[in-house]
N, C-alpha and C positions, 0 to 999 in steps of 0.2 A: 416813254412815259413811265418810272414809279410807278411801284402796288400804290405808295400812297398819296399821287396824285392822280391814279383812276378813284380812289376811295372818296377823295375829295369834290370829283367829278361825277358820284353818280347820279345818277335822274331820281327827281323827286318819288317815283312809282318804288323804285327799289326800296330807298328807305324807307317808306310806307308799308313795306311786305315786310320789311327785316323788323320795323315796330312790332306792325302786329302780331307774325309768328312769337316775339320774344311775349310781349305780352300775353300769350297762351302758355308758357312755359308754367311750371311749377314752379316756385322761388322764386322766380322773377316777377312775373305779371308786371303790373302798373309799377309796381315799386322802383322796377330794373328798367321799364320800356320806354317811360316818359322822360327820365333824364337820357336814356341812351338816341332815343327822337332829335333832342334838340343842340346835342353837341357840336359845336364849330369846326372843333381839330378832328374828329372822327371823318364828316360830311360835306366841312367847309360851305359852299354856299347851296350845296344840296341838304344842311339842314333843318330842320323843322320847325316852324313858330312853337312855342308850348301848347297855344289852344288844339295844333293840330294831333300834334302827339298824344297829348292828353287824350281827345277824343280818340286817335284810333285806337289807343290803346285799352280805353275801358270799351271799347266794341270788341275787340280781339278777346279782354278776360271775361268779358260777359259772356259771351260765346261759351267759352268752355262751363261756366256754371249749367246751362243750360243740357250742353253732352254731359257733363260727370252725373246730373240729374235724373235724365235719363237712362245714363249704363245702369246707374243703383239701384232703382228699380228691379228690376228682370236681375239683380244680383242677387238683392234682399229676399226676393223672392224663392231664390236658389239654397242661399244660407238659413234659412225657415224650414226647410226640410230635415236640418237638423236641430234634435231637443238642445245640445246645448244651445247654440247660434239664437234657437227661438226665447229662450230663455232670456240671453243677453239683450237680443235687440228688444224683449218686454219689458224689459228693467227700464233701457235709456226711455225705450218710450213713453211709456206711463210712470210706471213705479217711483222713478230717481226726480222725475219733475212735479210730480202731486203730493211726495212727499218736500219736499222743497217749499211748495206751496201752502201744506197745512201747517208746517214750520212757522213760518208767514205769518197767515192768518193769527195763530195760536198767542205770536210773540206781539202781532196788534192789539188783538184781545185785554191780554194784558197789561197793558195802557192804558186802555179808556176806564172812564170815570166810572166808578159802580153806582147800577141802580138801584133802584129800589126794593126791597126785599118785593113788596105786592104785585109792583111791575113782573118783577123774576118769576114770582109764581103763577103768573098771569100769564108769560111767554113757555115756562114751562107744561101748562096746560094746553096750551095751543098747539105746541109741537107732540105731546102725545097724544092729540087728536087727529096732527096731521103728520104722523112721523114718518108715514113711505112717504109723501109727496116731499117732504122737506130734506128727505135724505137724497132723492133723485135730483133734485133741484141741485142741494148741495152738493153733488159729485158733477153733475151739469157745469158748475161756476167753477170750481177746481180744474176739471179738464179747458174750460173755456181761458182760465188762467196761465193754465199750463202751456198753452198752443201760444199765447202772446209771451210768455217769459222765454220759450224757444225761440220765438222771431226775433225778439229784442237780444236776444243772446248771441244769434249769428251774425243781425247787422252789427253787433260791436266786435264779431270775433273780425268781418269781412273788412270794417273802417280800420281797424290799427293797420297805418304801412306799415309792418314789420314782418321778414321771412316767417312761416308759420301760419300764417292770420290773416292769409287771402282767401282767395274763391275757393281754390282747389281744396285746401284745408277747409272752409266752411262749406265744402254742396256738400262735401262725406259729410261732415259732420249733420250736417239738415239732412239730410238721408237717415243718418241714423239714427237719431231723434224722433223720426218719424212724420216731419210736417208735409205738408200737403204738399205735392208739387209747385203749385202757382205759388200760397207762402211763403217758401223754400227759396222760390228763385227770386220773386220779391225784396226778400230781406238782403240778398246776398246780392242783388245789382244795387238797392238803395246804398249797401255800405261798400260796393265798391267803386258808387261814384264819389260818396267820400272821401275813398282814399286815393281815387286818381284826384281828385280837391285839394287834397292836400302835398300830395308829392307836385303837384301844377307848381301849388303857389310857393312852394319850396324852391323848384327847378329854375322860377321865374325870379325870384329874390336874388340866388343864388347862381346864377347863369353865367359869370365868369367863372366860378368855381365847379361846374358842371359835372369835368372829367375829376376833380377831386371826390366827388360825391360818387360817382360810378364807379372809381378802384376803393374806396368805402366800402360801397355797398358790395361790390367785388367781394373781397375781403371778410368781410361779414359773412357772408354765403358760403364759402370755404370754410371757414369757423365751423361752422354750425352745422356744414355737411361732417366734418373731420370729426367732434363733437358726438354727433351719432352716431355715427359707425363706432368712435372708441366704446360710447356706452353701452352698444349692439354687441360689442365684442366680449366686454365685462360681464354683461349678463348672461348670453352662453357661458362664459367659462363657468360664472357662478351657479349655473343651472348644472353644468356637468359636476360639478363639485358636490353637489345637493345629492347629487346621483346616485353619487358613488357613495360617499358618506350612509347614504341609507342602504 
């Protein structure tokens, strides 16, 4: 028998494992795992329906959101030891998202109808009577902003299927951001059932076209690994060039 009449012949179990490891990969996840599930010419009749793929596959990339969660943790805590490191990660976490958010604020403001002069000075009175509490309050509702504009941020980074803008790329990201663990993973399985949703109902539309979509996405992947490395390599040289020059 053929490599690729055993390939064709194998038990449902195996392709199931070969799903789900690939959907833990990086690059790949759901994007690569659910078309690779349901292929004919790949598995022939040890292929996969989509609902099954699908599902094992956002089990398999859930998963890892949940270990990358975790490592970062016990990382972050390690990189906080130093001043710069603690510096940066205070920026992402507060600083870059409350100024974000007074931005916001600032540019709603501006919009609304003006009141009344009496009113004004009647709000302004009130706030130098209450100005610690109103200041507290007010940083209170900024941070409480801030923690939602991050969650909404990752589930749209985790929903795009597109290499970059999976799990792996969005739990660092939520890491380092700073949100909560539970939020964290929250927002990044919500939007990564979106995006196995999406690559489903792709895989399922497009299901004769299967393996065109998988030397695609192939393809694509190579790009964009080749892609970085060149501009990895640009920017050292540019960086030694910086060097020497000075």
């Amino acid at each position: 028998m053929s490599e690729v009449e055993l390939v064709g012949v194998l038990p449902n179990f195996a392709v199931w494992l070969i799903v789900f490891l690939s959907s833990m990969l990086p690059l790949i996840e759901c994007r690569g795992a659910i078309p690779l599930g349901v292929s004919l010419e790949l598995w022939g009749s040890s292929a996969l329906p989509v609902w099954q793929s699908t599902l094992i596959s956002f089990v398999g990339s859930s998963l890892v959101a949940v270990l990358i969660l975790l490592t970062c943790m016990p990382i972050k805590k390690l990189l906080r030891k130093s001043k710069k490191m603690k510096k940066l990660l205070d920026y992402f976490e507060n600083s870059l998202m409350q100024k974000f958010i007074m931005k916001f604020d600032k540019f709603n403001k501006k919009h609304k109808n003006k009141q009344k002069t009496s009113k004004n000075l009647h709000k302004i009175e009130a706030k130098q009577v209450h100005s610690t509490d109103l200041e507290v309050h007010s940083t209170m509702q900024i941070k409480k902003k801030a923690e939602w504009l991050k969650f909404f941020i990752i589930f749209g980074i985790t929903a795009l299927p597109l290499p970059m803008s999976g799990v792996w790329t969005s739990s660092i990201l939520s890491s380092l951001v700073g949100l909560k663990f539970y939020k964290g993973l929250l927002s990044v399985v919500l939007g990564n059932l979106v995006a196995c949703l999406i690559v489903a109902f792709i895989s399922a539309i497009f299901i004769e076209f299967i393996n065109l979509i998988l030397v695609i996405f192939a393809v694509i992947l190579v790009l964009f690994v080749i892609y970085k490395i060149i501009e990895l390599l640009v920017n050292l040289r540019t960086k030694k060039v910086n060097e020497k020059a000075n």
